[in-house]
VODO-245565 format. One record per residue (C-alpha): x, y, z; residue in three letters; residue number from 1. Coordinates in steps of 0.5 Angstrom, whole numbers, plus 2048, in hexadecimal, padded with zeros to 3 digits. Each point is the difference from the previous one (the first is absolute). Layout:
// residues N
{X: X | Y: Y | Z: Z | type: ALA | seq: NUM} $
...
***
This chain:
// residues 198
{X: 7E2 | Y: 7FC | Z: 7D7 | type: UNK | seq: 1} $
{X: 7FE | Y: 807 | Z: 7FF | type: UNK | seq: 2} $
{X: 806 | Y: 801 | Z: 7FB | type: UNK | seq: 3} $
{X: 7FC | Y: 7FB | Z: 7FC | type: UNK | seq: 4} $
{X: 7FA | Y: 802 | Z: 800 | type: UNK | seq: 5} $
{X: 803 | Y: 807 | Z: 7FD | type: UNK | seq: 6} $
{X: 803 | Y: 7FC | Z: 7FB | type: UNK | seq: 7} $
{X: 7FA | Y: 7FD | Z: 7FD | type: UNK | seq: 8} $
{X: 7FD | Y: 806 | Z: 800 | type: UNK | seq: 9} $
{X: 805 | Y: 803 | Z: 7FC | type: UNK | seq: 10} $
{X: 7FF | Y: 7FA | Z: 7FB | type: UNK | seq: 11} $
{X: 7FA | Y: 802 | Z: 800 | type: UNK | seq: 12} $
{X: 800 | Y: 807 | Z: 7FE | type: UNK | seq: 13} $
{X: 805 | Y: 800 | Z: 7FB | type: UNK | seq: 14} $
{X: 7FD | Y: 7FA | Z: 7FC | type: UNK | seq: 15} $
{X: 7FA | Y: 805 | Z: 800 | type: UNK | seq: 16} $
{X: 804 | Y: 805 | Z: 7FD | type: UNK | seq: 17} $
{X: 804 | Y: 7FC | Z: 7FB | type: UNK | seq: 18} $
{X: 7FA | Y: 7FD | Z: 7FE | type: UNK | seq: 19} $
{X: 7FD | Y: 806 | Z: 7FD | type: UNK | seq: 20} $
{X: 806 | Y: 804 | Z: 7FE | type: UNK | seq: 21} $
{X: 804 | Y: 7F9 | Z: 7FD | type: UNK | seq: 22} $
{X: 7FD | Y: 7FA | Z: 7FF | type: UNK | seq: 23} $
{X: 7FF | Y: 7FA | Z: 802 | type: UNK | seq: 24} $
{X: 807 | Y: 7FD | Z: 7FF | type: UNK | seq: 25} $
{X: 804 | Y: 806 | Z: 803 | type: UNK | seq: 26} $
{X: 7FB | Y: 7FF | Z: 807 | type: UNK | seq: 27} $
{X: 802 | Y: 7F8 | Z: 800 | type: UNK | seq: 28} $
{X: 807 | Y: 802 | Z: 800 | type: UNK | seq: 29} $
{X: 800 | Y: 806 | Z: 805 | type: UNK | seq: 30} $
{X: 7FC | Y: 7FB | Z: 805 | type: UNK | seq: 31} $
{X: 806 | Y: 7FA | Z: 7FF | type: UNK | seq: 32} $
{X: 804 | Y: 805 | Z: 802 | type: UNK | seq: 33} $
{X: 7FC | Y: 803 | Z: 806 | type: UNK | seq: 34} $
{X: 7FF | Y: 7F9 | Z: 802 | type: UNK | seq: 35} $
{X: 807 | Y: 7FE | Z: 800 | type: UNK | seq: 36} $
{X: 801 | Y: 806 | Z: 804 | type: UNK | seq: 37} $
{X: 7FB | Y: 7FE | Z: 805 | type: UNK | seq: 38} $
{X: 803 | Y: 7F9 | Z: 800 | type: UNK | seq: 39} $
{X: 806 | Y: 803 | Z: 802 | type: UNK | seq: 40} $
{X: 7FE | Y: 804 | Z: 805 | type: UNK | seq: 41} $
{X: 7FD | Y: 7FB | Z: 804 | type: UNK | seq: 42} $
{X: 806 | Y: 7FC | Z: 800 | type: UNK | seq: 43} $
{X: 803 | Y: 806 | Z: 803 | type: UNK | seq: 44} $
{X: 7FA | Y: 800 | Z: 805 | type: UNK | seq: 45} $
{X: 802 | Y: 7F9 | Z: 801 | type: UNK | seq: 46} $
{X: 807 | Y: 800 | Z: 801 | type: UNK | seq: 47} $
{X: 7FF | Y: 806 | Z: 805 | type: UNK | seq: 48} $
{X: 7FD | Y: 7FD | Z: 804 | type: UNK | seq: 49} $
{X: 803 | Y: 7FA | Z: 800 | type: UNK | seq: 50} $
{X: 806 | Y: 802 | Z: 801 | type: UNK | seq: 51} $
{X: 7FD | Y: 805 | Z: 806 | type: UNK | seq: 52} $
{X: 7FE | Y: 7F8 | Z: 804 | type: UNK | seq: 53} $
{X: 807 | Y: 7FE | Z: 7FF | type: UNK | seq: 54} $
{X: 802 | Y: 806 | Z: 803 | type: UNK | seq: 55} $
{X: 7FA | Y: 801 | Z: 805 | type: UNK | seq: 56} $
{X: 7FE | Y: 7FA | Z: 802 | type: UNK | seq: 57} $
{X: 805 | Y: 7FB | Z: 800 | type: UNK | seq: 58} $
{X: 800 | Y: 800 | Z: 807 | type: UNK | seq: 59} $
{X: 7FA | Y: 7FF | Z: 802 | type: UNK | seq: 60} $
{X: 800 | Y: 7F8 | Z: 7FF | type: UNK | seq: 61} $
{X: 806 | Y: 800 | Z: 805 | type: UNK | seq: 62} $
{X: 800 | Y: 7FD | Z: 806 | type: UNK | seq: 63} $
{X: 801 | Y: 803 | Z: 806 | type: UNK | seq: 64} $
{X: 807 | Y: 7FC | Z: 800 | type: UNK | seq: 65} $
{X: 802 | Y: 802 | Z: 7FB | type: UNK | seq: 66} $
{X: 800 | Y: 807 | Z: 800 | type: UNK | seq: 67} $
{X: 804 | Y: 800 | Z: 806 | type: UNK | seq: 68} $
{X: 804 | Y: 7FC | Z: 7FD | type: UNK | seq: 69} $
{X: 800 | Y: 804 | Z: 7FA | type: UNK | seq: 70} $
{X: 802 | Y: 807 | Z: 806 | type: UNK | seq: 71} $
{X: 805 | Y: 7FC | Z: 803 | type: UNK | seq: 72} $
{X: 804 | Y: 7FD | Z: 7FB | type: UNK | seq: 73} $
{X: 7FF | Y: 804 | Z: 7F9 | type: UNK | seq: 74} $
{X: 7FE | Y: 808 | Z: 804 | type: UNK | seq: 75} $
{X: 7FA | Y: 800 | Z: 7FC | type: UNK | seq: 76} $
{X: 7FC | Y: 806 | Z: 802 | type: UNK | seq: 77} $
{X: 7F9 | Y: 7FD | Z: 7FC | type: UNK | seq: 78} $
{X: 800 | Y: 7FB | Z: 805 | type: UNK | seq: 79} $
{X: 800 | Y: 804 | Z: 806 | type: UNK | seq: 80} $
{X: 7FB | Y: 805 | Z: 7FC | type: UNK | seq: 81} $
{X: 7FB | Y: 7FA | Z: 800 | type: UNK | seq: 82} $
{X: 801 | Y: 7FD | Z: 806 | type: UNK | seq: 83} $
{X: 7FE | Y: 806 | Z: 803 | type: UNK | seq: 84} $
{X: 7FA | Y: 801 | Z: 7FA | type: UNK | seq: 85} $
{X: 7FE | Y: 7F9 | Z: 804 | type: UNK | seq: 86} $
{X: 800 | Y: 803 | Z: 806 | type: UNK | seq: 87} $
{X: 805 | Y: 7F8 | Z: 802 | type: UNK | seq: 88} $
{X: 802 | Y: 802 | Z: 808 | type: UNK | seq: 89} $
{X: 805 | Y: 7FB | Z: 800 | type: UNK | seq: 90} $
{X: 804 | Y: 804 | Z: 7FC | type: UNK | seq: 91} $
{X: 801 | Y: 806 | Z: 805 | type: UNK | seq: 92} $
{X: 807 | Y: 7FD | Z: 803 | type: UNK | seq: 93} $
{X: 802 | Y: 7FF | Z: 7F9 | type: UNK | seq: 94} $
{X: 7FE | Y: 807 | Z: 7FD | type: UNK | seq: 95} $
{X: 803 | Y: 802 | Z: 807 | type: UNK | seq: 96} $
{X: 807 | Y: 7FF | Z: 7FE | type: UNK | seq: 97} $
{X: 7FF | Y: 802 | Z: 7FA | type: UNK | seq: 98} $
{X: 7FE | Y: 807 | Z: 801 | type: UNK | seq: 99} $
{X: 806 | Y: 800 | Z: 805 | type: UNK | seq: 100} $
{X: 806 | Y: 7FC | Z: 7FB | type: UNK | seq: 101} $
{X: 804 | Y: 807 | Z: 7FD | type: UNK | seq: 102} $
{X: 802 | Y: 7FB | Z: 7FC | type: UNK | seq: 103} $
{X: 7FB | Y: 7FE | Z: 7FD | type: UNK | seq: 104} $
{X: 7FD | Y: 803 | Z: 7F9 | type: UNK | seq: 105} $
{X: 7FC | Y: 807 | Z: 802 | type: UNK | seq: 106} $
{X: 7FA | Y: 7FE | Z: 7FC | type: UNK | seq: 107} $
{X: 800 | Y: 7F9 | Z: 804 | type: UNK | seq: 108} $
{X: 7FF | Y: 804 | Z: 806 | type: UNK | seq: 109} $
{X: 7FC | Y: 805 | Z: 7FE | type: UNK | seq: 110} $
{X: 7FB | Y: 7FB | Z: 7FE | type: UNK | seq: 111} $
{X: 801 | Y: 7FD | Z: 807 | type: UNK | seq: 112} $
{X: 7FE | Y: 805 | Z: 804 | type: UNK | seq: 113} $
{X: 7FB | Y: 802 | Z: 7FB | type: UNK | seq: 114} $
{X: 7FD | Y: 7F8 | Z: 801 | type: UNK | seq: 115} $
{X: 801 | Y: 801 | Z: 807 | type: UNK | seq: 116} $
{X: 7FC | Y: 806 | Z: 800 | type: UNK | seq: 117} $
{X: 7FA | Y: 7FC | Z: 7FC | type: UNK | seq: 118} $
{X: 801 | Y: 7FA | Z: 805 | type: UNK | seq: 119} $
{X: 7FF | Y: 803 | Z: 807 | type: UNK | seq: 120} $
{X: 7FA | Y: 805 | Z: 7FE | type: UNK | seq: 121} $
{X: 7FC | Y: 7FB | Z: 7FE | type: UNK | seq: 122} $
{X: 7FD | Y: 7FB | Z: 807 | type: UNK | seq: 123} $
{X: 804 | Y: 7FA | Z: 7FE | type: UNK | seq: 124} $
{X: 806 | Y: 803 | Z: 804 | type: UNK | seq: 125} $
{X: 801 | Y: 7FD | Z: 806 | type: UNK | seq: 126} $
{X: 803 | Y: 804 | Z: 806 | type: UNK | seq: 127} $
{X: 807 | Y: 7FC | Z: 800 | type: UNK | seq: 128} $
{X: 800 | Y: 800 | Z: 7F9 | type: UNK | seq: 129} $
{X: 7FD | Y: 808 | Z: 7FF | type: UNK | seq: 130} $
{X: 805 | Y: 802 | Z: 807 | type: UNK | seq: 131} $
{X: 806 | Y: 7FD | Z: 7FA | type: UNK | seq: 132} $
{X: 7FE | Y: 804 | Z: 7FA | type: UNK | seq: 133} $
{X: 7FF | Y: 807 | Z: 806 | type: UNK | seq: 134} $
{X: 807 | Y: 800 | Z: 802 | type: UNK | seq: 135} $
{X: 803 | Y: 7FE | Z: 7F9 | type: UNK | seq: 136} $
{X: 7FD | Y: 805 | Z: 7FE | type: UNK | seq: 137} $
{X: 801 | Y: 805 | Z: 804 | type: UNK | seq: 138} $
{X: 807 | Y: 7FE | Z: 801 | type: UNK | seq: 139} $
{X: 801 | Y: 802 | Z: 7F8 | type: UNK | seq: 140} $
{X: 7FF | Y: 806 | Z: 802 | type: UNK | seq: 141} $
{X: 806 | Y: 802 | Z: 803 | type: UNK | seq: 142} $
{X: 803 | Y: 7FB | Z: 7FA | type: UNK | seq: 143} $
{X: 806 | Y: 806 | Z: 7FD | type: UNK | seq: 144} $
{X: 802 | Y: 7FA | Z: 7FB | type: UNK | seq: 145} $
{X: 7FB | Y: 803 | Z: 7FB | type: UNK | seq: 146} $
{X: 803 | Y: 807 | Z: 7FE | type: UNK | seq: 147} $
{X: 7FA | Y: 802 | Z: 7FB | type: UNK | seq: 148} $
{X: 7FB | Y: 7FE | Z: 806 | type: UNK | seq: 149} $
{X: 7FC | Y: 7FA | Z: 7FD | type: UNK | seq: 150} $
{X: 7FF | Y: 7FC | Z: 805 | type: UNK | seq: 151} $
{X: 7FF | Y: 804 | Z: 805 | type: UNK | seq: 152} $
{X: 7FB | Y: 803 | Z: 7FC | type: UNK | seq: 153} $
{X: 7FC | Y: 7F9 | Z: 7FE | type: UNK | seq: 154} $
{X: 801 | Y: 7FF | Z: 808 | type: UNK | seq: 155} $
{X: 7FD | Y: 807 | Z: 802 | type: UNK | seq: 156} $
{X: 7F9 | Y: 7FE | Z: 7FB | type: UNK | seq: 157} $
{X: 800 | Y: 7F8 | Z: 802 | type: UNK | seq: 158} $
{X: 800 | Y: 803 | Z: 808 | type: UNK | seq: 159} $
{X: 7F9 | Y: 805 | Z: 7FD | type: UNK | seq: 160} $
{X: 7FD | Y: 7FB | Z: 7FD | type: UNK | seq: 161} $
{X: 801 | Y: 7FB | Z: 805 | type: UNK | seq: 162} $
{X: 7FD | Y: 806 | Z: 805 | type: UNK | seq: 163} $
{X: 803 | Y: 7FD | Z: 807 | type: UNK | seq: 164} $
{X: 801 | Y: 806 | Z: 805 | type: UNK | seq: 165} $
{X: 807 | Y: 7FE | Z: 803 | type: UNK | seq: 166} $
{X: 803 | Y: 803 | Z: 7F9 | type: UNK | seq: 167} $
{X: 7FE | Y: 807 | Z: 802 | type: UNK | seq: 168} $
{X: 806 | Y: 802 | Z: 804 | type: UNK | seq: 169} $
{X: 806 | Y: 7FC | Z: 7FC | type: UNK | seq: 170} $
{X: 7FD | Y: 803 | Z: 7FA | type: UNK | seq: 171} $
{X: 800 | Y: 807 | Z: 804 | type: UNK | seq: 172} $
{X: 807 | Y: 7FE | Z: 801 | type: UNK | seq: 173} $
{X: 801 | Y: 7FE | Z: 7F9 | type: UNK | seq: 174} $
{X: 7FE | Y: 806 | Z: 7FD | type: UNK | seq: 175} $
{X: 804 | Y: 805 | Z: 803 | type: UNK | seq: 176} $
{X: 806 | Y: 7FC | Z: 7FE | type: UNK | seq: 177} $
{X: 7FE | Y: 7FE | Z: 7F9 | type: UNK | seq: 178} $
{X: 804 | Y: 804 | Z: 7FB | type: UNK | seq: 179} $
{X: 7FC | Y: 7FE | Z: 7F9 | type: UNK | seq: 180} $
{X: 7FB | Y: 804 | Z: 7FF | type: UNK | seq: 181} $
{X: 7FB | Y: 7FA | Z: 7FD | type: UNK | seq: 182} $
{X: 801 | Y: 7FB | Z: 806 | type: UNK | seq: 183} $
{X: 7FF | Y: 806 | Z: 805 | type: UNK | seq: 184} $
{X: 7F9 | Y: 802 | Z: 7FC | type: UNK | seq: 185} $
{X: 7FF | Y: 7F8 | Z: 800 | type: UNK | seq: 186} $
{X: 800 | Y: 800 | Z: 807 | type: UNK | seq: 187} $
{X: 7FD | Y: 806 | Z: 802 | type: UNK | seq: 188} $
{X: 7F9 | Y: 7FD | Z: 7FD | type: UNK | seq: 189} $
{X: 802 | Y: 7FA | Z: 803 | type: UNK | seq: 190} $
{X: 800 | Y: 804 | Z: 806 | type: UNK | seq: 191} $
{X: 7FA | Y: 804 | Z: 7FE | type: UNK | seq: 192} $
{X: 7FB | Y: 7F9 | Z: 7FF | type: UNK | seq: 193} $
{X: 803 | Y: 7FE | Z: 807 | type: UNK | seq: 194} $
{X: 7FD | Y: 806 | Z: 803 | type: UNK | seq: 195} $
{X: 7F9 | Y: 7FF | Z: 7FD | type: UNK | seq: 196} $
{X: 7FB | Y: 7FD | Z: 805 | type: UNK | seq: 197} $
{X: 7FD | Y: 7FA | Z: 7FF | type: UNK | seq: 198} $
***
């Protein structure tokens, strides 16, 4: 919006100086052009942002199934990351076994702990389904399948944003095993907000 309104303004500016340098002739045909620029930038501005709710918000009006469905048989890592943006509890045994399936798609996985994390810091968790999501996540801890230690990693931050206590010493026991330096870091500040008193 604001592109078009700079857009107009230009119009406006160089037909005030063509008109006094040029004609009147010149300044109609200088204001086809800038129009037609105008025009095409605001197709582009259309397009973009089309395109940006195909890609973003193609999700959203997916049902709850469907998304799992999509996890299950397509490893689709946009629906975990959706399921956990809706916070959908019934899907923390399925993003559970996800985040514990080596075979599975790293970007799957690390969208499923990262859901699990969104899932269980919000009140909708129940105690069974929250106890679920603890222990997956801090047996992902202790996964050496990851080399590059992305899991662990989103583990470690999905356990400091779900703020549960019981974390505290498998993540002291984490980090001095760890040997990638990032998930190390992540879950030394997982460790840091569990010790901060609430």
């Amino acid at each position: 919006m604001l592109l078009i309104i700079m857009c107009i303004w230009l119009i406006v500016v160089v037909a005030g100086m063509l008109v006094k340098k040029a004609g009147m002739r010149r300044v109609m045909s200088a204001i086809g052009l800038l129009l037609n620029i105008l025009v095409n930038l605001a197709m582009i501005c259309l397009a973009s942002i089309t395109v940006y709710g195909v890609i973003a918000g193609n999700y959203s009006w997916k049902s709850t199934d469907r998304l799992m469905r999509l996890i299950l048989q397509e490893n689709d890592c946009l629906a975990a990351h959706e399921l956990g943006e809706r916070k959908i509890v019934v899907a923390i045994p399925l993003l559970c076994e996800t985040v514990r399936d080596t075979t599975k798609d790293i970007n799957l996985r690390l969208n499923a702990a990262e859901a699990l994390g969104k899932i269980c810091s919000s009140s909708k968790a129940g105690n069974e389904h929250h106890e679920t999501a603890m222990v997956c996540l801090i047996g992902t801890l202790k996964d050496t399948s990851d080399k590059e230690g992305f899991v662990r990693y989103k583990s470690a931050e999905a356990l400091g944003k779900i703020g549960d206590k019981r974390a505290l010493e498998p993540l002291r026991t984490a980090i001095e095993n760890e040997t990638d330096k990032y998930a190390r870091s992540e879950m030394e500040t997982a460790l840091a907000k569990l010790m901060i008193p609430k």
